[in-house]
ZAMARGU-4260 file (C-alpha; in steps of 0.2 Angstrom, whole numbers, plus 5000, padded with zeros to 4 digits):
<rodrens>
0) 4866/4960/5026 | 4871/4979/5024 | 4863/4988/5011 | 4875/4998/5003 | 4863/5015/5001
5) 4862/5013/5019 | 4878/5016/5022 | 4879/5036/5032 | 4896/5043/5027 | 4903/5055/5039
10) 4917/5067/5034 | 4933/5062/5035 | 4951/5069/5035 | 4960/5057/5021 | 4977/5063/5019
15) 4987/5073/5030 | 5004/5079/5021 | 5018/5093/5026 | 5008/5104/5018 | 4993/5101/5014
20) 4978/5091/5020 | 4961/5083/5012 | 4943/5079/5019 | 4932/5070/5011 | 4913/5072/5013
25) 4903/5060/5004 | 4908/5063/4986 | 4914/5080/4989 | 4933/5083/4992 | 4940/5099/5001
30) 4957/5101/4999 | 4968/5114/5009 | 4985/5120/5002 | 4999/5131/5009 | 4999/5123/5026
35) 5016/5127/5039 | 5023/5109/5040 | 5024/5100/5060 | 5008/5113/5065 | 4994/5107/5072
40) 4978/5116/5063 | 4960/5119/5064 | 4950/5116/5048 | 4933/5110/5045 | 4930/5104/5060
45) 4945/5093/5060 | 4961/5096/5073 | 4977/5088/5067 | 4995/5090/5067 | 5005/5093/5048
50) 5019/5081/5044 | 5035/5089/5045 | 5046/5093/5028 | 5062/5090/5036 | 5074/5098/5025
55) 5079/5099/5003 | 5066/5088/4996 | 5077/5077/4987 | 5064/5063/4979 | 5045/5059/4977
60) 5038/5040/4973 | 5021/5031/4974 | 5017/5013/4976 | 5002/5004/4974 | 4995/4986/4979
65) 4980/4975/4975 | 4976/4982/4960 | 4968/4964/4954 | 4965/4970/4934 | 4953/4957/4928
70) 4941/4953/4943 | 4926/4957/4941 | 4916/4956/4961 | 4922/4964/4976 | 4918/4956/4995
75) 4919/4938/4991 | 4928/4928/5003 | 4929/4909/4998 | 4918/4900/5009 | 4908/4914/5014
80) 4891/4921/5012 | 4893/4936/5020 | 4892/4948/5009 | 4887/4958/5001 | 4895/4956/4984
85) 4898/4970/4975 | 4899/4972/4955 | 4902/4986/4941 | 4885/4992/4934 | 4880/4985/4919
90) 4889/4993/4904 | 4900/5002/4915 | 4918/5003/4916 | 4923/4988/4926 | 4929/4995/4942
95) 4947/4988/4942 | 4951/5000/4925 | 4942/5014/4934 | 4951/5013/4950 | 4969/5011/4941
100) 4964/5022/4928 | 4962/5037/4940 | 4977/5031/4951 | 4987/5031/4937 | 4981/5049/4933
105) 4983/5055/4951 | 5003/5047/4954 | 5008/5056/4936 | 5002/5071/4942 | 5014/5073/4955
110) 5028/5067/4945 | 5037/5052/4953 | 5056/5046/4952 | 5049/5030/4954 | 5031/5020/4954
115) 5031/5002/4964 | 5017/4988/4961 | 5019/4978/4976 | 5007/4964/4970 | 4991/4957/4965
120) 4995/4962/4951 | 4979/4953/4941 | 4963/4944/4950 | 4967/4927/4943 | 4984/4926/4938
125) 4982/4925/4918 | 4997/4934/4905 | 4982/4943/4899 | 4977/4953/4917 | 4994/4954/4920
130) 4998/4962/4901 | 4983/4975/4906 | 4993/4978/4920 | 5009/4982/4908 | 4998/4992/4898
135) 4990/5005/4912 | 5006/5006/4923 | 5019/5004/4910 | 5014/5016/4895 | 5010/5028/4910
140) 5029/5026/4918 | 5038/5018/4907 | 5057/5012/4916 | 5051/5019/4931 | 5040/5006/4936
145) 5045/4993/4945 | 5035/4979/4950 | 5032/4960/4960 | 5020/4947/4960 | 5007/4945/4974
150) 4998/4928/4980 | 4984/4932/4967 | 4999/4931/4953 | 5006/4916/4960 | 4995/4906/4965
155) 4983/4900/4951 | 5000/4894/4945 | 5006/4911/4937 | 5024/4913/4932 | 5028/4931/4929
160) 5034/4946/4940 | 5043/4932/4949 | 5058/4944/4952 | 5068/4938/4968 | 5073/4956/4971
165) 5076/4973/4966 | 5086/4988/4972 | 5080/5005/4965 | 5093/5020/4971 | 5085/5036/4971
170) 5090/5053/4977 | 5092/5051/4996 | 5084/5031/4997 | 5085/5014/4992 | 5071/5002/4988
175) 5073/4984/4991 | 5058/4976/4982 | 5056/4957/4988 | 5047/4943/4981 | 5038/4936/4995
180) 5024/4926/4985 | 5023/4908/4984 | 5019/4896/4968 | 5000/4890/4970 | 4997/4896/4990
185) 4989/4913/4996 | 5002/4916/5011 | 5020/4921/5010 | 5039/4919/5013 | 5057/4928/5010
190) 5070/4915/5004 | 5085/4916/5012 | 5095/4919/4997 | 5082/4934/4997 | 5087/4938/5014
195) 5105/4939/5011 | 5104/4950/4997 | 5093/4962/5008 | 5109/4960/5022 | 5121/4964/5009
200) 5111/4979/5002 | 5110/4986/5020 | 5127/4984/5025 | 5133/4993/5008 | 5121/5006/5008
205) 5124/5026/5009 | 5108/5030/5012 | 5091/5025/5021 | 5084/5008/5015 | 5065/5005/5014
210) 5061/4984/5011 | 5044/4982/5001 | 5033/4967/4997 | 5016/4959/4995 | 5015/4950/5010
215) 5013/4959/5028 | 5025/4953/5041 | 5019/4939/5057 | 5021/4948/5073 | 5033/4940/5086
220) 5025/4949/5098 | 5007/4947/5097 | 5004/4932/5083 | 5001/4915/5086 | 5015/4905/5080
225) 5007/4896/5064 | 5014/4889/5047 | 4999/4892/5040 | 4998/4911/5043 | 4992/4923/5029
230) 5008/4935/5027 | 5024/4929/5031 | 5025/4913/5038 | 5034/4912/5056 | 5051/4907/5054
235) 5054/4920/5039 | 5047/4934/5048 | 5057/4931/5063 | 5073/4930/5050 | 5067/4947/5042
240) 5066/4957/5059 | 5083/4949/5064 | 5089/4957/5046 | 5080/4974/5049 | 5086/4975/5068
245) 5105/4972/5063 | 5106/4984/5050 | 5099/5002/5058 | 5099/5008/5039 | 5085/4999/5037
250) 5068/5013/5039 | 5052/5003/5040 | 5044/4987/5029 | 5031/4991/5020 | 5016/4978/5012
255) 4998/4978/5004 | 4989/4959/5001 | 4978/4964/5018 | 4968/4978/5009 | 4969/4989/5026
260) 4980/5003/5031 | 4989/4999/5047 | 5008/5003/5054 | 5013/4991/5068 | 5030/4993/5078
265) 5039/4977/5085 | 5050/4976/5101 | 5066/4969/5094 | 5064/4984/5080 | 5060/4996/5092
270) 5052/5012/5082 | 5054/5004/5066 | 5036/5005/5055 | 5030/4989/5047 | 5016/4995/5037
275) 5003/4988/5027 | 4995/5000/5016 | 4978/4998/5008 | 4972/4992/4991 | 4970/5002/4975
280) 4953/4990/4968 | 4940/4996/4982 | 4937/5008/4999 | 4947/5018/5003 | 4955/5017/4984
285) 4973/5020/4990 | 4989/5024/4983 | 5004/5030/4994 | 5017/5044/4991 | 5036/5046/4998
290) 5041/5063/5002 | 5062/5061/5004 | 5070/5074/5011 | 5087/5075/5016 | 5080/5074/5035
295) 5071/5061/5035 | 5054/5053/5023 | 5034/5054/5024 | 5021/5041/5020 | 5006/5051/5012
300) 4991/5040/5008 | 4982/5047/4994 | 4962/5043/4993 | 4958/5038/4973 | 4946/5058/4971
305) 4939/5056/4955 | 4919/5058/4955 | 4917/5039/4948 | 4931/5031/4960 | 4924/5040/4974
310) 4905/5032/4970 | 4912/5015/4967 | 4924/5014/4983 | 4910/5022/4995 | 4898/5009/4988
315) 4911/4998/4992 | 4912/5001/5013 | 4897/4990/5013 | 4907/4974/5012 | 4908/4961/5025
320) 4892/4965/5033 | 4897/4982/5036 | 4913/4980/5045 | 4922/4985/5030 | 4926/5001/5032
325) 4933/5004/5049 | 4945/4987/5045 | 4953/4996/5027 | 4956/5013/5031 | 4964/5013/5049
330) 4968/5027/5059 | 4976/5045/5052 | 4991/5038/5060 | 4992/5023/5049 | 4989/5030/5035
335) 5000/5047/5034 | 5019/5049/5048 | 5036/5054/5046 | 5047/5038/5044 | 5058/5037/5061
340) 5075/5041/5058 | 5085/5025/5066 | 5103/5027/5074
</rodrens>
């Protein structure tokens, strides 16, 4: 087992934007503003290539995912001893507040048209975690919060957030926000009524169209073909891809429920991102801003950077006997690119 003070934490670049970019060292953030957008630079040791600000920025959103309010240890998988299990400090904060607490802070600073919870809402599915949810979220963005259930909601049998589907038209995009949980299981599915609605949106729609939900997509490419699979099962995958490579206003998928940052192309979508982006509750202590322009659309993960998230998300790199760290926060790639434009 990994002892969490073990851990030697390297500098690393977080967030690459159009113009900015952030390194984090430890506990220490270094933030560098005023960059030229699509430049490669040379800062603190770090070589890297600025997203481009294609264009009138016409909108700016955030989502978050795996926020789990009410859990109270992190790095338990049921079954498993591996370890190691990670709580709050006695008399401290309990670490799901803290870490939506300062997301929360971070997403209202930059002032978004729009905030998305795309599920796992609560730990155990209870009215109560999911009414702190309300609380934290809500009172913070009032009307423009829009949220979903995730497995954790649905399946110790909870019944709210069980919206089939949900458009939100901003300046220069449309969200479609699916349901993709199922009553009383951990994997997931689209209903084909739900995929209908997405065909109908696409073939209506003036503007780029961005599909969001809990559950990551199955790969026709490279999974093994099994009911039983964690994200999407099989068949409804293959239906979602079908949806997505008819209709070239559709701009990428994007999911949480694997607590990793990772952006996967498929060949019947051809560039199209499919993206699952990591979880608010522990390392890297993510949320994810859209840049629109009238060019085109950026993913800029943001790493939670208040003192006390920080400690709590780098204790938290210990998890599965290490391994933890390298699996949630994925390459710069993964985590920060200009959304293709499809024709």
């Amino acid at each position: 087992m990994v002892d969490t003070d073990e851990v030697v934490i390297e500098p690393e670049l977080t967030t690459v934007g159009p113009d900015f970019a952030v390194i984090h060292d430890g506990e220490v953030v270094r933030r560098y503003d005023g960059l030229r957008p699509d430049t490669y630079h040379d800062i603190d040791g770090f070589t890297f290539q600025t997203l481009p600000a294609p264009g009138e920025l016409l909108a700016r959103f955030a989502t978050v995912n795996d926020v789990h309010f009410g859990e109270v240890a992190a790095g338990i998988i049921e079954g498993s001893d591996i370890g190691p299990v990670l709580r709050s400090e006695p008399g401290a904060e309990p670490y799901p507040e803290l870490m939506n607490r300062c997301a929360v802070a971070e997403i209202d600073a930059i002032g978004p048209d729009a905030v998305i919870a795309k599920g796992d809402l609560t730990s155990k599915g209870t009215v109560e975690e999911y009414e702190r949810f309300l609380a934290v979220y809500g009172t913070a963005f009032g009307d423009r919060l829009h949220h979903v259930r995730g497995n954790h909601d649905a399946c110790h049998g909870g019944r709210f957030a069980a919206f089939p589907h949900q458009r939100i038209d901003l300046p220069g995009v449309t969200i479609a926000l699916i349901d993709t949980a199922v009553e009383e299981a951990a994997n997931g599915r689209v209903d084909h009524e739900v995929l209908e609605w997405l065909d109908a949106v696409a073939a209506d729609a003036d503007r780029p169209v961005l599909v969001m939900g809990h559950h990551h997509c199955w790969s026709p490419d490279r999974d093994i073909r099994d009911q039983s699979y964690f994200g999407i099962n099989p068949a409804d995958s293959i239906e979602l891809v079908d949806v997505v490579r008819r209709r070239p206003v559709i701009h990428g998928y994007f999911a949480g429920h694997t607590h990793r940052n990772r952006r996967q192309a498929f060949s019947a979508t051809g560039s199209v991102p499919w993206v699952e982006v990591a979880s608010v509750k522990e390392f890297p202590g993510t949320w994810a801003e859209y840049r629109v322009y009238d060019g085109g659309i950026c993913q800029i993960h943001h790493r939670i950077s208040d003192p006390a998230a920080l400690a709590w998300t780098n204790r938290t790199r210990a998890m599965y006997v290490g391994l933890y760290t390298g699996y949630a926060f994925g390459k710069l790639e993964d985590r920060c690119f200009a959304i293709p434009e499809r024709t």
